[in-house]
ZAMARGU-4260 file (C-alpha; in steps of 0.2 Angstrom, whole numbers, plus 5000, padded with zeros to 4 digits):
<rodrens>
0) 5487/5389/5556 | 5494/5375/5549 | 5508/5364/5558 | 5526/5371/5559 | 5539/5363/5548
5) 5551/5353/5557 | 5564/5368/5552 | 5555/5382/5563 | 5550/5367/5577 | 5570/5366/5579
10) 5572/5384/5578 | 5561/5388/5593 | 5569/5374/5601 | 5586/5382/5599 | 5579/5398/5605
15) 5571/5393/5620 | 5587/5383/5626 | 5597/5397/5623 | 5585/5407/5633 | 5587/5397/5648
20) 5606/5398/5644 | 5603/5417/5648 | 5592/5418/5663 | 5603/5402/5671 | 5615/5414/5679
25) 5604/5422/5688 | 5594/5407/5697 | 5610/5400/5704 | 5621/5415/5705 | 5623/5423/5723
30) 5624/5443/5717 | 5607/5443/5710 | 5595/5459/5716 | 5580/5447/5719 | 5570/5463/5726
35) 5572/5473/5712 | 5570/5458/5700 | 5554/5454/5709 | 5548/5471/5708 | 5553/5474/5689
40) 5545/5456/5684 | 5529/5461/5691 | 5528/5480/5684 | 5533/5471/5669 | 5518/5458/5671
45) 5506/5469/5676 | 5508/5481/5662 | 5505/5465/5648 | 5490/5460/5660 | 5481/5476/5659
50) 5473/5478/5643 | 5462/5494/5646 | 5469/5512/5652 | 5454/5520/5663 | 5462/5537/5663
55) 5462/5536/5644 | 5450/5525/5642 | 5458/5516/5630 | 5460/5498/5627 | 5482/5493/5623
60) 5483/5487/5608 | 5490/5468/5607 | 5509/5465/5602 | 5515/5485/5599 | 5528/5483/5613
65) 5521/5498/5622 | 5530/5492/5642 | 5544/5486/5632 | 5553/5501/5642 | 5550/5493/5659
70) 5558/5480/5650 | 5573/5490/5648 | 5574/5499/5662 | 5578/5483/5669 | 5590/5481/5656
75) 5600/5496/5664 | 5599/5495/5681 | 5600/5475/5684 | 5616/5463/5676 | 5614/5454/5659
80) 5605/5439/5666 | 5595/5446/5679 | 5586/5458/5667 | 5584/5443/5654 | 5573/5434/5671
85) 5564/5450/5672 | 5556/5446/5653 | 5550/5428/5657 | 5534/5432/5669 | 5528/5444/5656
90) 5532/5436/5639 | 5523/5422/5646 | 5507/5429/5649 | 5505/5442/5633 | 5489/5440/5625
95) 5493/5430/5609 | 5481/5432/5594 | 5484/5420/5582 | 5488/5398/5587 | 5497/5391/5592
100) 5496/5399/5609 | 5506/5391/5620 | 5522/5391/5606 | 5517/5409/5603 | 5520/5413/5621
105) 5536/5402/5625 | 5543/5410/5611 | 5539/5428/5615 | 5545/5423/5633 | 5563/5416/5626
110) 5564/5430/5610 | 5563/5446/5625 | 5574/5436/5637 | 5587/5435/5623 | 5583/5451/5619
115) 5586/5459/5638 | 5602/5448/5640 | 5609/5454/5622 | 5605/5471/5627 | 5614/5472/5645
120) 5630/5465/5638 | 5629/5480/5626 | 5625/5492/5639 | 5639/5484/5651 | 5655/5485/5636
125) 5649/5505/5635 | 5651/5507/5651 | 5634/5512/5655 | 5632/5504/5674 | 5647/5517/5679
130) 5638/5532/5672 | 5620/5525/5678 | 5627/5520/5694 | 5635/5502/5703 | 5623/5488/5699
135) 5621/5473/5706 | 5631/5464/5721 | 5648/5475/5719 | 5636/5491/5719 | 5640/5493/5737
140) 5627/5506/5745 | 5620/5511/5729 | 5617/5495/5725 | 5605/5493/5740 | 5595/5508/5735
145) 5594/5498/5719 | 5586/5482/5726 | 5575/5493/5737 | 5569/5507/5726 | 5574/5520/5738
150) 5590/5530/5741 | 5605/5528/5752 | 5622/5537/5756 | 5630/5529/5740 | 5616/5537/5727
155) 5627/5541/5712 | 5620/5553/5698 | 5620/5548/5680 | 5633/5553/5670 | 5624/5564/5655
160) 5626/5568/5641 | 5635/5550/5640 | 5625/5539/5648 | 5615/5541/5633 | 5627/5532/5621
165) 5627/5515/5632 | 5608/5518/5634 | 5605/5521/5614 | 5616/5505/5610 | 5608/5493/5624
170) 5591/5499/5615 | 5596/5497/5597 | 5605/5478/5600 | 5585/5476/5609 | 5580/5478/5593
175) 5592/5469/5581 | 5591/5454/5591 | 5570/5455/5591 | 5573/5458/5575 | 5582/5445/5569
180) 5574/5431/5580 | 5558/5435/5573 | 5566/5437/5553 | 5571/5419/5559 | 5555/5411/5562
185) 5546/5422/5546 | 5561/5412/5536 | 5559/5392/5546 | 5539/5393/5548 | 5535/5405/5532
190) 5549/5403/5519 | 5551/5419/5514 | 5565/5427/5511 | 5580/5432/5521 | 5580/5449/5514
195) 5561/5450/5516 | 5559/5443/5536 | 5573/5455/5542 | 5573/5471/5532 | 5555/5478/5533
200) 5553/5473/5552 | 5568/5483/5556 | 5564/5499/5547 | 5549/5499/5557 | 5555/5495/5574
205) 5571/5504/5576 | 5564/5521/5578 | 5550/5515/5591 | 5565/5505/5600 | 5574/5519/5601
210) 5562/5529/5610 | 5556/5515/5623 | 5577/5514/5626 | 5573/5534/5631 | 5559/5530/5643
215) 5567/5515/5650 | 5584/5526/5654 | 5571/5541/5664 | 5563/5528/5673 | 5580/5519/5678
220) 5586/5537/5682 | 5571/5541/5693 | 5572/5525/5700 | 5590/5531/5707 | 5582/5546/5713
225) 5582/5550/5732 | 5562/5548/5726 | 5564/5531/5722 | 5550/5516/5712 | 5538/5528/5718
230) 5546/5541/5704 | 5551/5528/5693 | 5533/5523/5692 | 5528/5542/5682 | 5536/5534/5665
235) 5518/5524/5664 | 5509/5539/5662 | 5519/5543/5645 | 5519/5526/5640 | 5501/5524/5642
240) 5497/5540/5632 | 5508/5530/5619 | 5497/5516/5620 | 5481/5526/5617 | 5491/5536/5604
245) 5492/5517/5596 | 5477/5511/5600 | 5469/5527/5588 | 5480/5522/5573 | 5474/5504/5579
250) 5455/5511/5576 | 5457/5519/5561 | 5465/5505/5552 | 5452/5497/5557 | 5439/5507/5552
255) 5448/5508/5534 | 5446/5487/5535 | 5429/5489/5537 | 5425/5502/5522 | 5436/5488/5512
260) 5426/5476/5519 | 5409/5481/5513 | 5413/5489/5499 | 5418/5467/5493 | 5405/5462/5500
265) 5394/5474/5491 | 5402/5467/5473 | 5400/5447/5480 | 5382/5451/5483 | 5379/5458/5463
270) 5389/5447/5454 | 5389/5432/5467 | 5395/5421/5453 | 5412/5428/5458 | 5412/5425/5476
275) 5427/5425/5487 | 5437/5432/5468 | 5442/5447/5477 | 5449/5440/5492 | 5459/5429/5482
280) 5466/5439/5470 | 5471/5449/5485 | 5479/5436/5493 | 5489/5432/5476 | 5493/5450/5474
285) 5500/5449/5492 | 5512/5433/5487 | 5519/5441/5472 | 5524/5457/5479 | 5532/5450/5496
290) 5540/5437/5482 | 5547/5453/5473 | 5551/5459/5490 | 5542/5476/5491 | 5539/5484/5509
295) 5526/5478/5523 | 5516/5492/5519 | 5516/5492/5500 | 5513/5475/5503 | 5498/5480/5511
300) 5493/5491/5499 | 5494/5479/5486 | 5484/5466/5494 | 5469/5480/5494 | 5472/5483/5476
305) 5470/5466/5472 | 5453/5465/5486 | 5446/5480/5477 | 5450/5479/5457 | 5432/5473/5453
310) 5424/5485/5462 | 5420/5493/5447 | 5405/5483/5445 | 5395/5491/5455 | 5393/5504/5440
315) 5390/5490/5429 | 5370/5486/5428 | 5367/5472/5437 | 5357/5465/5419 | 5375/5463/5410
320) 5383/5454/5424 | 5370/5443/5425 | 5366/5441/5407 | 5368/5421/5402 | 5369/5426/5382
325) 5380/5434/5372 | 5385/5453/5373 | 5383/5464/5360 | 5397/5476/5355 | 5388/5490/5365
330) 5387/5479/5380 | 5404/5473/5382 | 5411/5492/5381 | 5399/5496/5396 | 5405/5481/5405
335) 5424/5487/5401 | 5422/5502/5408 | 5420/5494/5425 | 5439/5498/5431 | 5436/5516/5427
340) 5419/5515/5439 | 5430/5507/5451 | 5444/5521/5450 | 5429/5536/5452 | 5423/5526/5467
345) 5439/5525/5477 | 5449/5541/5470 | 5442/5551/5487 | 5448/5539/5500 | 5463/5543/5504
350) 5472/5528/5512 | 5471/5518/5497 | 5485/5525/5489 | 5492/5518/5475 | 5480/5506/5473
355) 5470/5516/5464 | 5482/5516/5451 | 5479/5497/5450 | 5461/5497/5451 | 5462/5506/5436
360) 5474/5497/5426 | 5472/5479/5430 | 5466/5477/5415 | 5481/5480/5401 | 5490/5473/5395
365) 5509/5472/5392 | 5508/5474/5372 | 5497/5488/5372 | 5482/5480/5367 | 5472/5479/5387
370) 5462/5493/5392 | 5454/5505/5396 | 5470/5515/5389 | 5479/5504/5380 | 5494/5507/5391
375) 5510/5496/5387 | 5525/5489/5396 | 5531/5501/5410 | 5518/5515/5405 | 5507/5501/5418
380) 5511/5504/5435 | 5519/5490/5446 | 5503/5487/5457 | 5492/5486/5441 | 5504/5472/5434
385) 5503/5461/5447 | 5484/5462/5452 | 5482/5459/5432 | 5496/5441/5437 | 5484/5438/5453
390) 5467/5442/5443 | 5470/5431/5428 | 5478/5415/5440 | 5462/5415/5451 | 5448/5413/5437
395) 5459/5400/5430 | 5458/5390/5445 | 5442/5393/5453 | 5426/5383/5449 | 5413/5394/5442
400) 5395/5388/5435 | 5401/5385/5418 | 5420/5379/5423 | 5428/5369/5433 | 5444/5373/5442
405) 5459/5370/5431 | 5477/5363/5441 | 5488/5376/5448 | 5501/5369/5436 | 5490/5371/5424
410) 5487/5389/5426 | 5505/5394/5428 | 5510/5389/5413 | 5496/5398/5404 | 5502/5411/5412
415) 5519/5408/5408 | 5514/5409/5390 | 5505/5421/5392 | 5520/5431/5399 | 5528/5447/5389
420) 5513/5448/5378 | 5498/5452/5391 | 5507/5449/5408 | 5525/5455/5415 | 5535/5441/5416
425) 5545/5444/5431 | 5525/5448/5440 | 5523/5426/5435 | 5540/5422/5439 | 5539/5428/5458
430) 5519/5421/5457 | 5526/5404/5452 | 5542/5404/5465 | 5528/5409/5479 | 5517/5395/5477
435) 5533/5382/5472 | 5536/5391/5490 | 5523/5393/5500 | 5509/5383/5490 | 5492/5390/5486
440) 5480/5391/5503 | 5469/5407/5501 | 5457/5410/5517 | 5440/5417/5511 | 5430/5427/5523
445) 5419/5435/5513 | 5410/5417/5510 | 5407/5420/5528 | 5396/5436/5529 | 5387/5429/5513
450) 5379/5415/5524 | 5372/5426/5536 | 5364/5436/5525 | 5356/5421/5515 | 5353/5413/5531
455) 5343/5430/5536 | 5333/5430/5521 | 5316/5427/5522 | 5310/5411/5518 | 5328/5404/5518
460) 5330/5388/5526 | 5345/5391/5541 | 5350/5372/5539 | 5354/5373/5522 | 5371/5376/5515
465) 5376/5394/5507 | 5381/5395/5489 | 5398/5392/5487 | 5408/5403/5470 | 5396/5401/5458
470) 5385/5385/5464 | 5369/5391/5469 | 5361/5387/5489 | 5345/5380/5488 | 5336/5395/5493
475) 5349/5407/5484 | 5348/5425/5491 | 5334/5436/5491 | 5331/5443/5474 | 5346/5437/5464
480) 5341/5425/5451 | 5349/5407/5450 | 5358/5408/5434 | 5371/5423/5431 | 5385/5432/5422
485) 5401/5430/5427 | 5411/5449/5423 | 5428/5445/5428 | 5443/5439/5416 | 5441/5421/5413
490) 5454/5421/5399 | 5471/5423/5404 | 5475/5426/5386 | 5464/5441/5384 | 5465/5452/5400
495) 5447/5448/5404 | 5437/5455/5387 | 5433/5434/5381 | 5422/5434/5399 | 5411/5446/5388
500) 5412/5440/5372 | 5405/5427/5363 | 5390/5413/5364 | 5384/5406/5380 | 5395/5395/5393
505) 5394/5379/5393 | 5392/5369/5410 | 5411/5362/5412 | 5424/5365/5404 | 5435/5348/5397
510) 5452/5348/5399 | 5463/5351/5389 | 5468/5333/5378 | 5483/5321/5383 | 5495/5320/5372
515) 5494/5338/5368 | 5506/5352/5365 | 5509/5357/5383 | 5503/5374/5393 | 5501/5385/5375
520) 5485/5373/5369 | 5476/5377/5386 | 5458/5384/5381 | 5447/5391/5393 | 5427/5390/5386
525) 5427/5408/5382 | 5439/5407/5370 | 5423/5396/5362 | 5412/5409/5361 | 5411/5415/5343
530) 5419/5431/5332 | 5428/5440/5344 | 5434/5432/5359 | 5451/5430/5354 | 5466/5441/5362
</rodrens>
């Protein structure tokens, strides 16, 4: 992870202070409940330390929020500030995935401290201690059986069906104020949108908030009970069928990753020239579609599209992808039937979506003339518009055997010029916007799996570097021959039909002249390559 920017440094900063603002009360108040906090804090702890269920035997996923209704439970029973101290142990030791660690985990501490406060004072306007029961130092007897866990003379029975309102509120501000804090630091650290960081997370986690605000509400009632914490403590049997209920959607997605996964590096292995290609084009897919502001999970989807539009070449003999000469008529319709191989591959699995749509479609283009149908303007769905954006950006700015990698300048406003006859504008606008925003950093992994498998090829020296896109390794891998054929668009102007047409490639590409006219004289060398090759 890079370094934050300065924005989201301040932000956290904010947060945290106003963190400590929230918990302050309770360290130098004289009414706190220190048994219960105590108590609470290390239920709370000990459910974020305890990664593996044996009675399940299931391992919690990370960050699904599953003891969030311990969390709340405190939330109810406990004042504003004292519930917000109930948050810091465990906020603090949550396993965190991704670096920064120790920010991660001071601001996970400070977001659910915020959270617990913002959701007490919610649940105190309602009304919701005097249906739950005195809290605190003015609950009197009650409040005894509070800070002990047990019962006492002064046990008071919620009031339902109301309770439930103050309860419901308390859970939904939980939310909003997760929410928005993280929106916050998707808006500082990321850049993206306001509209973006706030509305997809919600969508998502109200529902799930909602229904930890139930569970937090039974155990706050059980632990009013003449049975007391020993009650109370039932609620983690649900909760931990919840977190193996997770932890199986957890293994599927998984599982779909890894079908994903080798079905890429599969292609990067036949037409190695392209290394890396998917992975990028999916993370330019990615860009555009959060840019246009599309759901997380169509987002996701789109990101697979754009990983997966080549995968057509696996129907493509390995000959043609490989041939250094020029095609012959017949040759270059085998080769564009690869998005229609790639379509038949995936069409039986199911989570896919409508990225099979794109797969197919990536390559028409906007006046009609693309294939393999000839589909124009809307007639091409969304998905296949923007992995054709992502697609065409990539082989402009990647370095190939017979290229070097233009500017990213240089590539948007070929695709700029492109724009209305082969691309959808609005697909480069929001492509432009994310990189003027975010810049261009894409993370390749499938580099990674190819060096093992060179480096476990016999004969293949382990010290030597692996091939990098379309530069050779000393050894190369096992029965793939130096020189290649690259079957991916390297035209921006001809939706990928110039990468198999023509004469031969030459070994660089020159760029484009000085002092000429701008973006709309950029020629890629397979616009050289004889009768044909034009759009």
């Amino acid at each position: 992870m890079r370094a934050l920017p300065p924005a989201a440094r301040g932000y956290i900063l904010c947060g945290v202070l106003a963190a400590l603002a929230c918990v302050t009360p309770a360290l130098t108040g004289a009414g706190t409940p220190w048994a219960a906090v105590a108590l609470l804090s290390a239920l709370y702890l000990g459910c974020e330390l305890v990664k593996f269920c044996p009675l399940l035997g299931a391992r919690v996923p990370e960050g699904i929020g599953s003891f969030f209704p311990v969390l709340l439970a405190a939330v109810f029973l406990l004042p504003p500030a004292a519930a917000a101290l109930v948050a810091v142990p465990g906020g603090l030791a949550g396993t965190v995935a991704e670096r920064p660690v120790r920010v991660r985990r001071v601001w996970h501490c400070a977001q659910q401290a915020m959270a617990a406060w913002a959701a007490g004072q919610a649940f105190g306007l309602l009304g919701g201690p005097a249906a739950l029961g005195a809290r605190g130092a003015a609950a009197g007897p009650a409040g005894a059986a509070v800070s002990s866990g047990g019962s006492g003379p002064g046990v008071w029975l919620a009031d339902f069906p109301y309770v439930l309102l103050p309860a419901a509120a308390g859970a939904v501000v939980f939310c909003l104020v997760l929410t928005a804090l993280d929106g916050g630091v998707l808006v500082t650290a990321e850049r993206r949108r306001a509209a973006t960081a706030w509305r997809g997370p919600l969508t998502r986690s109200l529902a799930p908030h909602c229904v930890h605000g139930l569970a937090g509400l039974m155990m706050a009632v059980m632990w009013r009970s003449p049975y007391g914490l020993t009650a109370a403590l039932l609620v983690l049997l649900p909760m931990y069928i919840s977190c193996w209920v997770f932890a199986q959607y957890h293994r599927e997605r998984a599982a779909h990753r890894a079908t994903i996964r080798a079905l890429v590096q599969a292609v990067d292995i036949k037409d190695r020239y392209t290394r890396g290609h998917s992975e990028r084009v999916g993370h330019a897919s990615a860009m555009i579609a959060r840019e246009l502001g599309m759901a997380e999970d169509r987002l996701e989807v789109v990101r697979i599209a754009g990983i997966l539009h080549d995968v057509g070449k696996l129907g493509v003999p390995t000959r043609l992808l490989r041939k250094d000469g020029p095609l012959t008529p017949e040759e270059r319709r085998i080769i564009e039937l690869h998005p229609e191989y790639g379509h038949e591959m995936v069409r039986g699995i199911g989570f896919l979506g409508e990225a099979r749509s794109a797969i197919l479609h990536h390559h028409e283009r906007i006046d009609g003339s693309g294939y393999p149908y000839g589909l124009t303007g809307d007639q091409i769905p969304v998905l296949a518009r923007v992995v054709a954006v992502a697609d065409a950006f990539d082989a402009m700015t990647s370095t190939r055997s017979y290229s070097r990698a233009r500017p990213v300048p240089t590539a948007l406003a070929e695709l700029e010029r492109c724009a209305g006859a082969q691309f959808d504008p609005a697909m480069v606008l929001a492509l432009a916007e994310a990189i003027g925003r975010h810049g261009w950093h894409p993370v390749v992994t499938s580099d990674e799996d190819l060096r093992v498998i060179g480096a476990a090829a016999p004969g293949a020296d382990p010290a030597a570097p692996a091939a990098g896109p379309g530069l050779p390794g000393p050894q190369g891998l096992p029965g793939l021959p130096v020189q290649g054929r690259d079957a991916v668009p390297d035209r921006p102007g001809d939706g990928g039909r110039a990468a198999f047409q023509g004469a031969g490639r030459p070994a660089a590409a020159p760029a484009a002249p000085p002092g000429g006219s701008g973006a709309g004289t950029f020629r890629p060398p397979d616009e050289r390559r004889g009768p044909g090759a034009g759009a």
